[in-house]
N, C-alpha and C positions, 0 to 999 in steps of 0.2 A: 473592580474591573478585571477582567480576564485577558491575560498580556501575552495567551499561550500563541502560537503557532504552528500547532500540531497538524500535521495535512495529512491524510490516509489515501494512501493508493491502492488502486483496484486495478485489476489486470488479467488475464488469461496467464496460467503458467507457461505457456507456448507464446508468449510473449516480455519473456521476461529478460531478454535482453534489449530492446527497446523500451520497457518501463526503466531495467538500471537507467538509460542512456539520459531519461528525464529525470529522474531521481537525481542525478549527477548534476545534472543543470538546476535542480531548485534547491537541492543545499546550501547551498550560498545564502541564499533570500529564506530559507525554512530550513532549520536545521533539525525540528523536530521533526522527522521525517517517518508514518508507519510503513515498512515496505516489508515485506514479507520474509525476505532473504537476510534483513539485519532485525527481524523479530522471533520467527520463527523458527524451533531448530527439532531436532528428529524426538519422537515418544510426547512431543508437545500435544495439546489437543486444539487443533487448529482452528473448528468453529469456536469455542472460546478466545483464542487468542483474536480472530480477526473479530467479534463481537466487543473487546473490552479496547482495541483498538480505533473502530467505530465511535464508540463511547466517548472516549478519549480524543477525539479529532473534533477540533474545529471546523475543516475544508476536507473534502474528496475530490479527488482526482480519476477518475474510471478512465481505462485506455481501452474503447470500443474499439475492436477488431471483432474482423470477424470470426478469428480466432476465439472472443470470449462469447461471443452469441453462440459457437456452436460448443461448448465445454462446457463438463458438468463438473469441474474440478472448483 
């Protein structure tokens, strides 16, 4: 049985201090947390890193604004 916890969050970057602000709030209850800002870091290749992340997640969490409908980031 699989005991992970892993949650992946998705976000618009123009949203990324209300994704911390949740991030902060589910710590406590999911400490495996993928967010972007404590995964990824510069010269990374980022469609890989959020693909092996995905992979790796149990739950996702998408923070629809409408910041992320209009970004192609």
């Amino acid at each position: 049985m699989n005991t992970r916890k892993k949650v992946f969050v998705s976000y618009a970057s123009t949203d990324s201090e209300i994704a911390r602000r949740i991030v902060d709030c589910l710590k406590e209850s999911y400490p495996e947390l993928w967010f972007a800002e404590y995964v990824i870091v510069g010269g990374d290749n980022v469609i890989l890193d959020i693909n092996a992340g995905l992979v790796d997640s149990l739950m996702g969490i998408p923070i629809l604004s409408n910041n992320f409908f209009e970004t192609n980031d």
